[in-house]
DOVO-594866 format. One line per field, with one value per residue (C-alpha): residue number from 1; residue in one letter; x, y, z. Coordinates in steps of 0.02 Angstrom, whole numbers, plus 50000, padded with zeros to 5 digits. Layout:
BEGIN
num = [NUM ...]
residu = [A ...]
east = [X ...]
north = [Y ...]
up = [Z ...]
//
This chain:
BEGIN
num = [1 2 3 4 5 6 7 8 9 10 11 12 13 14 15 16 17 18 19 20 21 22 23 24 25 26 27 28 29 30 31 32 33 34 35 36 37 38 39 40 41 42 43 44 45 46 47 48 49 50 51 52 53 54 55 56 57 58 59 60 61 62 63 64 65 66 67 68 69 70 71 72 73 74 75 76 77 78 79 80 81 82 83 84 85 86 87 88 89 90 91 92 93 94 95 96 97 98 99 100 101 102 103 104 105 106 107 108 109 110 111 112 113 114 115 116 117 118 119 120 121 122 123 124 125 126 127 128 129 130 131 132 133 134 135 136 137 138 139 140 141 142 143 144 145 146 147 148 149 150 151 152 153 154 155 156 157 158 159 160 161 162 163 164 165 166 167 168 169 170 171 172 173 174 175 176 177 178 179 180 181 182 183 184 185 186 187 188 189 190 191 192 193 194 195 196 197 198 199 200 201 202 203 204 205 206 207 208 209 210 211 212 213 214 215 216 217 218 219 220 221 222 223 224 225 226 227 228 229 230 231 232 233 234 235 236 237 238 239 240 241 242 243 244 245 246 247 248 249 250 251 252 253 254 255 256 257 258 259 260 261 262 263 264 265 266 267 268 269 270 271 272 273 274 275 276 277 278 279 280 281 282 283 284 285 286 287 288 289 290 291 292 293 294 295 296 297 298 299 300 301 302 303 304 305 306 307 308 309 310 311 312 313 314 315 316 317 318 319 320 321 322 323 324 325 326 327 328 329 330 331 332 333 334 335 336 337 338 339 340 341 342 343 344 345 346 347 348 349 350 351 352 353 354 355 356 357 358 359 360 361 362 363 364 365 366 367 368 369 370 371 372 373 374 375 376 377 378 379 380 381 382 383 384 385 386 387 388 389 390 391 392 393 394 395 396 397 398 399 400 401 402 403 404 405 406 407 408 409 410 411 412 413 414 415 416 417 418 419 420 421 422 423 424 425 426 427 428 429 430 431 432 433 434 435 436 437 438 439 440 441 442 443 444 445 446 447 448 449 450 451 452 453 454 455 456 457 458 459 460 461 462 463 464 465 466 467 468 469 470 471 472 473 474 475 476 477 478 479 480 481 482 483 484 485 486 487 488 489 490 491 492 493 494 495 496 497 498 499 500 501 502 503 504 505 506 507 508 509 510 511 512 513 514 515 516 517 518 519 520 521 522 523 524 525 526 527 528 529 530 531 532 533 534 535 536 537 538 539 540 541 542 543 544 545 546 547 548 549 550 551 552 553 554 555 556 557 558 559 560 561 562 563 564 565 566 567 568 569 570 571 572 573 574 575 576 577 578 579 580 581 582 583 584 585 586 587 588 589 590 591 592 593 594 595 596 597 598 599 600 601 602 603 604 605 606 607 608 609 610 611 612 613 614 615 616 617 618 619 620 621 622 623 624 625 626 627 628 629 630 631 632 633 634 635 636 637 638 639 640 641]
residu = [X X X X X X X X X X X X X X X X X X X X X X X X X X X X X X X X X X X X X X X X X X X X X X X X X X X X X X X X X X X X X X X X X X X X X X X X X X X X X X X X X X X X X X X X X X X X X X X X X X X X X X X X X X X X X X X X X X X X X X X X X X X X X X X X X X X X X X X X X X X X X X X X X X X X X X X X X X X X X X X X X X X X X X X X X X X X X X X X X X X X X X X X X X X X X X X X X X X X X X X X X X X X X X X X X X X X X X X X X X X X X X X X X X X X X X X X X X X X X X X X X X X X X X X X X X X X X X X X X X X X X X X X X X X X X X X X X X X X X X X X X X X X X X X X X X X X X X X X X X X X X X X X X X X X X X X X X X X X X X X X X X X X X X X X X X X X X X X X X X X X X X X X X X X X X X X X X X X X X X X X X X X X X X X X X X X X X X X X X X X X X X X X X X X X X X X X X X X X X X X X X X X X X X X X X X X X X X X X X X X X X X X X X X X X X X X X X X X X X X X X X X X X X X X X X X X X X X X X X X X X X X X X X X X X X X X X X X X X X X X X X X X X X X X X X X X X X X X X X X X X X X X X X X X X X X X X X X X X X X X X X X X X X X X X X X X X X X X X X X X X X X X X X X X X X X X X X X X X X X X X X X X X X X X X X X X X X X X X X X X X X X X X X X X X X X X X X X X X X X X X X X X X X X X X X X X X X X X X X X X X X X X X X X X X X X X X X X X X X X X X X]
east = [50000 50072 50003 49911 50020 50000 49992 49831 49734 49660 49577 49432 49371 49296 49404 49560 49599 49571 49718 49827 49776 49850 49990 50003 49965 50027 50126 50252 50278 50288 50414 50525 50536 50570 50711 50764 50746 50608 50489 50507 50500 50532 50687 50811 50845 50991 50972 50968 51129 51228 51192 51253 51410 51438 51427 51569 51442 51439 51547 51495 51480 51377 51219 51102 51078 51193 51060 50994 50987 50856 50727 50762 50767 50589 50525 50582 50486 50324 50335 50389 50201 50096 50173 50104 49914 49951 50095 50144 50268 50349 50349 50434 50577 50603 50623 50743 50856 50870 50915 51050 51102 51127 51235 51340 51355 51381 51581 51699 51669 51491 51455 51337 51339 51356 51374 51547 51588 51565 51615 51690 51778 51922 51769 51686 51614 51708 51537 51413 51339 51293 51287 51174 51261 51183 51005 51002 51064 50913 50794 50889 50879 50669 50669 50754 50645 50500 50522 50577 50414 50310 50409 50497 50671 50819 50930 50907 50900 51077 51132 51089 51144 51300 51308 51237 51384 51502 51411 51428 51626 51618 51517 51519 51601 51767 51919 51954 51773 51685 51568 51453 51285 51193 51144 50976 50889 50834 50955 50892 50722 50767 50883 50737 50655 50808 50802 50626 50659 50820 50800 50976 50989 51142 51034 50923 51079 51156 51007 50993 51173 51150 50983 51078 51247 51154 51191 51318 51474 51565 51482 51516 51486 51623 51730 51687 51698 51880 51949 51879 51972 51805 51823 51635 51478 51293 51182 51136 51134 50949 50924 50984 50883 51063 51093 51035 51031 50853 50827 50836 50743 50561 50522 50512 50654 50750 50713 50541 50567 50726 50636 50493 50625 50687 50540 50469 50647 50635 50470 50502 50688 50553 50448 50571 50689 50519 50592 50450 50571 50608 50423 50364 50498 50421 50249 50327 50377 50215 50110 50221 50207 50014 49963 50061 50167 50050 49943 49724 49786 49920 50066 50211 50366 50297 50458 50527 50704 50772 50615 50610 50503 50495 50406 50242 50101 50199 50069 50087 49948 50013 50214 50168 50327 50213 50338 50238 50376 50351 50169 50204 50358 50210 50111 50251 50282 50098 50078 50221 50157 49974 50040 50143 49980 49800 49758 49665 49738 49873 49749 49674 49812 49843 49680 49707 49868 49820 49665 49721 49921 49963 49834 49857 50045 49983 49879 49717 49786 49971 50074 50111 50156 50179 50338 50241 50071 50029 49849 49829 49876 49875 49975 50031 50116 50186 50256 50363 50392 50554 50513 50368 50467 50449 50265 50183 50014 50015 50102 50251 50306 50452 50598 50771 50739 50636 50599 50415 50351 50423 50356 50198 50182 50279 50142 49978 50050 50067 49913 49838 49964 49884 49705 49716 49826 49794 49828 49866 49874 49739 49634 49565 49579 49569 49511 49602 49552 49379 49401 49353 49447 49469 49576 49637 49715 49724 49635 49692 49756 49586 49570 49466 49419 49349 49275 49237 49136 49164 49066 49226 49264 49092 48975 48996 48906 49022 48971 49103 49058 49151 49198 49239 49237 49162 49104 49253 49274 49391 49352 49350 49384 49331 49407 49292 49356 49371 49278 49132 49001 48907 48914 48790 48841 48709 48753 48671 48529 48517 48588 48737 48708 48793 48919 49066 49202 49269 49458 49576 49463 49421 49279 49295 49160 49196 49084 49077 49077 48972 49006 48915 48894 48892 48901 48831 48931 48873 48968 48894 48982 48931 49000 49104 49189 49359 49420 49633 49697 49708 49905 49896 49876 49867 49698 49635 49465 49448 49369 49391 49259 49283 49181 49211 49415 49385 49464 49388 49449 49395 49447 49444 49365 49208 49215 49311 49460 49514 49446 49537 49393 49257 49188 49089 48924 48915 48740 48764 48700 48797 48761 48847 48804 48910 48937 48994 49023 49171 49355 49323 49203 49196 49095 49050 48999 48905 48828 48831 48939 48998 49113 49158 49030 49160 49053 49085 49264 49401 49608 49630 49728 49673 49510 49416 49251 49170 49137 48976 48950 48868 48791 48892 48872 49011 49087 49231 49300 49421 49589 49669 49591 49649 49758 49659 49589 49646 49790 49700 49716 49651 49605 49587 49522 49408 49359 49194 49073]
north = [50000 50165 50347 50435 50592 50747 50808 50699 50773 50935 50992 51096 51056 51209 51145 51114 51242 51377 51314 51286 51448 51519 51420 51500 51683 51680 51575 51556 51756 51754 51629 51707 51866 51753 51671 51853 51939 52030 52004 52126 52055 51881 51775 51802 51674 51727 51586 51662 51767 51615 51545 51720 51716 51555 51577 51722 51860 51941 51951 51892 51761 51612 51608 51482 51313 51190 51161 51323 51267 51142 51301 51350 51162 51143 51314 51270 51087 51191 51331 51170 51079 51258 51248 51087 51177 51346 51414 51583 51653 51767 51637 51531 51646 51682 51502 51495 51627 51525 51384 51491 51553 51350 51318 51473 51421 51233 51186 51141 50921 50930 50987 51111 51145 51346 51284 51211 51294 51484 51428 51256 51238 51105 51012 50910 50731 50740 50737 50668 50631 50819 50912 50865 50862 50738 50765 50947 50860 50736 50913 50975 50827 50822 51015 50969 50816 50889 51052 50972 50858 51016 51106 51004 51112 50972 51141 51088 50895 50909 51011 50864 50739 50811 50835 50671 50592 50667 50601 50411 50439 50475 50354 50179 49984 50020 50043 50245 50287 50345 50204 50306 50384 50533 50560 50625 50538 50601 50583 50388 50431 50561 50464 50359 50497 50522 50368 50349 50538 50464 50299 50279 50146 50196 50306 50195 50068 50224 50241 50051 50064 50205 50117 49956 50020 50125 50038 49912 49869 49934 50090 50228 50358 50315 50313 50461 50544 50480 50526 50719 50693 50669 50560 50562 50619 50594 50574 50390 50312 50260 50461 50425 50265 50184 50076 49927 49890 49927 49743 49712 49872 49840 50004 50179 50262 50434 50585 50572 50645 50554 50398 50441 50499 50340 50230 50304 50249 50073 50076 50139 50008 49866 49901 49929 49752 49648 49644 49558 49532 49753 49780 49661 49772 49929 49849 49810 49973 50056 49957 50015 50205 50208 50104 50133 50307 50408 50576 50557 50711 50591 50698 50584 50629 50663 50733 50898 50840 50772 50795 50610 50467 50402 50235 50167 50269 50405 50544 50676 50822 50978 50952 50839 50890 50811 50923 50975 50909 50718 50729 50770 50622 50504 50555 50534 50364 50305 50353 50231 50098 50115 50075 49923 49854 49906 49926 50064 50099 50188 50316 50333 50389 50504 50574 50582 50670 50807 50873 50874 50869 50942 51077 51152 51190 51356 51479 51517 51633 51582 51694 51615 51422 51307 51211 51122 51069 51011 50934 51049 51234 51332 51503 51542 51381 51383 51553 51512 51328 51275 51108 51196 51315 51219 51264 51427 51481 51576 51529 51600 51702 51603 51509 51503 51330 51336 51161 51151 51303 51276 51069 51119 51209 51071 50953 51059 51096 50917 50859 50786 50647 50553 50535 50414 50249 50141 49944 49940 49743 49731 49863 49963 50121 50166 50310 50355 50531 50606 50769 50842 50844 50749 50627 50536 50359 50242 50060 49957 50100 50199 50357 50366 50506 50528 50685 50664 50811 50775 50868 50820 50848 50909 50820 50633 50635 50596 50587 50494 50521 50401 50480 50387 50363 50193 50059 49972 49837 49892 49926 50043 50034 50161 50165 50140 50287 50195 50316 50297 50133 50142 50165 50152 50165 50187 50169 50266 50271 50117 50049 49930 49736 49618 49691 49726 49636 49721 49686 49776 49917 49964 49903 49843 49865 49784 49812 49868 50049 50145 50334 50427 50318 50397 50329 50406 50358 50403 50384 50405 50549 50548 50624 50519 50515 50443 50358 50309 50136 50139 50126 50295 50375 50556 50538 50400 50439 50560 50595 50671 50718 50670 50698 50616 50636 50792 50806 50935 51041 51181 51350 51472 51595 51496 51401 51505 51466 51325 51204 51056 51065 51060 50876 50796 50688 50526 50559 50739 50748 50828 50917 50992 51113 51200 51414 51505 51652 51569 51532 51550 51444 51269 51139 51167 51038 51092 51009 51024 50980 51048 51146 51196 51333 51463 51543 51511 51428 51532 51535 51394 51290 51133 51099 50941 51013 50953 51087 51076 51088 51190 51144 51241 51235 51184 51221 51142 51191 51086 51056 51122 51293 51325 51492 51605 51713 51776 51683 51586 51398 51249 51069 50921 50778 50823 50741 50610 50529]
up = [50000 49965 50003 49881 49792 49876 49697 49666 49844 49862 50011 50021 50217 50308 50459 50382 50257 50336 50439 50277 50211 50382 50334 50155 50196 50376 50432 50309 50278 50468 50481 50357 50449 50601 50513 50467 50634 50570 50736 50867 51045 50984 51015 50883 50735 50648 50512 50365 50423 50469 50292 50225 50330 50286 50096 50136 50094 50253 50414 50590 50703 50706 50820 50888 50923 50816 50743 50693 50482 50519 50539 50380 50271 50359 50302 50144 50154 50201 50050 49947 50008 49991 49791 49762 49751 49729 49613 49691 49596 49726 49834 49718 49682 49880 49891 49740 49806 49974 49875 49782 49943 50004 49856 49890 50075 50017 50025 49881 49942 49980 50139 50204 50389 50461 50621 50576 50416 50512 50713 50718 50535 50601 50710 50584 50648 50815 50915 50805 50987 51025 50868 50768 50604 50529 50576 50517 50332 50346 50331 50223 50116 50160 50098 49932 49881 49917 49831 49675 49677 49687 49564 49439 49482 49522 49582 49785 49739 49651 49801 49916 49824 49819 50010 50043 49929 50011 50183 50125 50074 50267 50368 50343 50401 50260 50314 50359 50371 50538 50608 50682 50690 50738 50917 50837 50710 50546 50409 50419 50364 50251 50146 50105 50040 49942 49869 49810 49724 49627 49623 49681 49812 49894 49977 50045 50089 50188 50293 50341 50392 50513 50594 50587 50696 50817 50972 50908 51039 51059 51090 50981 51053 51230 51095 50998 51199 51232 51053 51133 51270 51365 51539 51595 51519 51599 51479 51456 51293 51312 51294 51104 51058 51072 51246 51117 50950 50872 50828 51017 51088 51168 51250 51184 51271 51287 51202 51123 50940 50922 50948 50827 50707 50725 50733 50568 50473 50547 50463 50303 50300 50347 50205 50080 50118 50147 50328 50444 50583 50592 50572 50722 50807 50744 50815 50984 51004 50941 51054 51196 51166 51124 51256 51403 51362 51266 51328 51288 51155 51056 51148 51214 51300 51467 51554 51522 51597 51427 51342 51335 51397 51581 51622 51562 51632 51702 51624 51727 51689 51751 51741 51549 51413 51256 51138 50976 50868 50939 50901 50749 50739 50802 50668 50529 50621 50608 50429 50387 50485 50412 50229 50291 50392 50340 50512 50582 50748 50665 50567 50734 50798 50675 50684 50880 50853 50738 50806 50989 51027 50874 50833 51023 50953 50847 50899 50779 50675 50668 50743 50925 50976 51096 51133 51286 51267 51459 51511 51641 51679 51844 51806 51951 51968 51807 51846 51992 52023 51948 51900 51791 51712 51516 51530 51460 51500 51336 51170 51129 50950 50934 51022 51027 50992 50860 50798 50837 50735 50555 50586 50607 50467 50353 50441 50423 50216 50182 50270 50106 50098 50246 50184 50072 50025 49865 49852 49661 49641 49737 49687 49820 49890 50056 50176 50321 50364 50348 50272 50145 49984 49828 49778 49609 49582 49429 49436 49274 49188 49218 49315 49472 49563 49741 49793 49988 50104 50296 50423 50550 50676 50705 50631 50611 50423 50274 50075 49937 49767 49654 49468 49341 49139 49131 49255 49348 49488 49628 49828 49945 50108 50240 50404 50550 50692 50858 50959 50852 50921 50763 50585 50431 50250 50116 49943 49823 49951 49988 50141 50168 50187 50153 50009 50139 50264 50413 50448 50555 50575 50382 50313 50122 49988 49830 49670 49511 49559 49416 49352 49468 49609 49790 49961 50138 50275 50468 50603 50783 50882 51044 51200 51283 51460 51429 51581 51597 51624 51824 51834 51754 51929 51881 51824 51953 51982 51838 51668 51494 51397 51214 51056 50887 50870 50978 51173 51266 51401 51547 51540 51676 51545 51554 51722 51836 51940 52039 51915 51989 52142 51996 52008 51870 51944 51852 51832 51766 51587 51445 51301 51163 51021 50907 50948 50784 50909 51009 50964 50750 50792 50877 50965 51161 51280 51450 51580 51771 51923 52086 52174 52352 52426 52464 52583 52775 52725 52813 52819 52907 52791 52869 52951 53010 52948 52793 52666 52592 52376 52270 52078 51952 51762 51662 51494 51407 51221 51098 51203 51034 51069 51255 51270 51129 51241 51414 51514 51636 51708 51594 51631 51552 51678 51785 51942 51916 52076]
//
């Protein structure tokens, strides 16, 4: 099974692009004056000047994180995805002077690095374990395949090629070449990309080698540290995927977008060697992350100290990391998994992903983001306590570490590649993502067209419309959401019988689909109270209120403060109903609880008398659309009896 072309999907969703028109006319202006220094009050970039220095243009010093060019290879990714649709010729030439500017920067063998080429010329590959060298080639590498798919222009793709020649004359089990890996992963999915763009399959052999020696013995990275001169360091290798080799690792471990990174590239290197053994790996692994190590939003990572995982079911609420870069890694990770295994718990998990742990990453209209995306907020905590400091009550306009920002716009540009997949030997098409858009594929040498209209994420009703030039035999299979108890499909009116077969979550209908021919699809989307598996003691005796792909959330804006001593009667009836007013308008659930009666209750901090309750009404928006109004505290699970 293989994704659909982002070429052959266009979206047309009243929920999702508007957000990709953000993208286009916001965002990615935005970001470029970001990447210039162009916002006043934000944290300086300094990108676009390193690559100048760097190409001897200008003089200075080098500034920011080693791994400052990755901001710029995934702004160019993003403009690359908003070409695809939309042909902007300014746009296009901006984009085509960066590129000059990367060849200009690029060095007489290949490379293309500011960090070393301006600060640490005589330092390259003597701490592959720190600097990220090879991870910011992987987006650079990303950036140039996907801007020559949207544009036909091989300019950036000869670049990388060039760079990532030079990279295999460097790294490898031959005598005189370094036998070593990044400490963050990247390049290993990227080359893959590579590959499938050239059709050279030294690429693709590079990457394998890289996933296959991470965590060989002996360790390469102790010996990378005493060739520095290095006698201790305290970072463990689980913190880099590498205290085994892949092949023997069970549990998601260490930083969480390095793992995702990671996990994705084991994915794609499974699918392209027919390798069952690295893909029941890859399943080990997923089931360990989504089931025990995963946030009700699709965040993971759930400790700021290494931004990395902890245990299974350490979720804490208030003090949660759930980065929005490893959302997004889980959702690059899933979408490789999905077209290895028609199973829907990946597109699930995508679906999970983008409407809650990713979307609460950018503010409505663009300009502001969150690094942190925590289940629970009480400012004045997050204000003072030290071990809260990673957590803003109010996004931010950029960061000194600025990976999250230019991903989610790559992510929210390229959204069209993960709604539909198509099984060409077997003939069938399938729907991962209910929005709306339409798609094209080819069925024995015949064009078919989908054109899909999704009331998600608020309404649960969904219409296909199959076009075609003459009657053909093929099927369709639609995936059936998890959250949803029931689902009715009527074809062309008439409802479903017996023409379809469940499997894995999709259901399959196989027919001879006629010109024309249109199919209803309903799926129930009810309010739900989500309830954690018990080890998951944060939210022991506790509920979140779901709808459809939707988690919900309280704001103090709407329910006052102290909403941790709001609790949620099990008999308490909720309703929902969708207010055009509120937020660019979303879907608000209210019903009733309690709360302490404040009245009577005086300093005593602690008291043996029982405090008596009074009903409150309650009102909880989309998690994803916390923080667009005033800074105030925000909860997730609420308190049930």
């Amino acid at each position: 099974m293989k994704p659909i072309s982002l070429k052959d999907v266009q979206i047309n969703d009243s929920f999702w692009s508007k957000r990709q028109r953000v993208v286009r006319e916001t965002v990615i202006p935005y970001q470029w004056d970001a990447l210039n220094d162009n916002i006043p009050g934000a944290e300086k970039s300094h990108t676009i000047e390193n690559f100048r220095i760097a190409a001897g243009e200008t003089e200075g010093q080098f500034y920011g994180m080693v791994f400052q060019d990755s901001d710029l290879a995934k702004w160019l990714e993003a403009v690359a995805y908003v070409l695809v649709h939309q042909r902007d010729e300014d746009l296009e030439k901006l984009a085509d002077e960066v590129i000059d500017l990367l060849e200009r920067a690029q060095q007489p063998d290949g490379y293309l690095n500011t960090y070393f080429t301006v600060k640490k010329p005589e330092g390259r590959w003597t701490n592959l374990r720190d600097d990220h060298e090879l991870y910011c080639a992987g987006h650079l590498i990303e950036a140039a395949v996907a801007y020559d798919e949207a544009t036909g222009k091989r300019k950036f793709l000869d670049i990388i090629c060039r760079y990532a020649d030079y990279i295999a004359s460097v790294f490898g089990t031959e005598p005189g070449k370094i036998r070593g890996y990044d400490g963050h992963p990247e390049i290993e999915l990227a080359l893959v990309k590579l590959y499938k763009a050239t059709g050279q399959r030294k690429y693709l052999e590079l990457s394998k080698y890289f996933v296959e020696e991470r965590g060989r013995q002996p360790h390469f990275f102790d010996q990378e540290a005493e060739r520095r001169g290095e006698k201790e360091w305290f970072i463990s290798h689980e913190y880099y995927q590498a205290h085994l080799p892949v092949r023997q690792q069970k549990t998601a471990e260490g930083h969480a977008v390095r793992a995702v990174y990671l996990f994705s590239a084991m994915a794609d290197l499974a699918a392209e060697y027919g390798d069952q053994r690295l893909f029941d790996v890859c399943k080990t692994l997923w089931n360990n992350v989504t089931r025990k190590r995963m946030y009700i939003t699709g965040g993971i990572g759930s400790s700021h100290y290494l931004e990395r995982f902890t245990v299974d079911y350490d979720l804490p609420n208030d003090r949660s990391y759930a980065e929005t870069c490893a959302a997004i890694g889980l959702v690059f990770w899933a979408h490789r998994m999905l077209q290895i295994e028609a199973d829907s718990q990946y597109a699930d998990v995508i679906e999970r992903a983008l409407y809650n742990g990713i979307l609460s990453g950018i503010s409505l209209d663009g300009k502001s983001y969150f690094y942190v995306n925590p289940l629970e907020v009480w400012p004045a905590t997050a204000n003072h306590r030290h071990d809260m400091k990673s957590v803003k009550i109010t996004r931010q306009p950029w960061f000194g570490c600025a990976c999250c920002p230019p991903n989610i716009a790559r992510l929210l540009a390229s959204l069209g590649q993960y709604l539909y997949s198509q099984c060409e030997p077997l003939k069938q098409i399938f729907v991962h993502q209910y929005i709306s858009s339409e798609a094209e594929a080819e069925i024995n040498g015949e064009r078919v067209k989908l054109v899909q209209s999704s009331g998600f994420p608020w309404d649960g009703q969904v219409k296909l419309v199959i076009s075609q030039n003459k009657p053909l035999k093929w099927t369709l299979a639609l995936r059936l959401p998890a959250w949803s108890a029931r689902t009715e499909v009527k074809i062309n009116g008439e409802k479903l019988q017996t023409q379809g077969k469940t499997a894995k979550g999709y259901l399959y209908i196989e027919r001879m689909w006629q010109p024309g021919d249109s199919l209803e699809v309903f799926f129930a989307m009810e309010i739900q109270r989500m309830r954690a598996h018990p080890e998951v003691r944060a939210n022991a005796g506790k509920v979140a209120l779901q709808r459809g792909p939707v988690v919900f959330c309280l704001e103090e804006a709407d329910n006052g403060q102290n909403l941790q001593d709001i609790v949620l009667p099990e008999a308490a009836k909720l309703a929902g109903q969708f207010d055009a007013t509120l937020l660019e308008g979303v879907y608000v659930i209210k019903g009733w609880g309690v709360r302490t009666d404040m009245e009577g209750i005086g300093d005593e901090l602690y008291s043996p008398q029982a405090v008596s309750k009074v009903p409150i009404e309650i009102k909880a928006i989309p998690y994803y659309a916390w923080s667009n109004r005033d800074a105030g505290e925000m909860l997730v699970w609420i308190r049930e009896y």
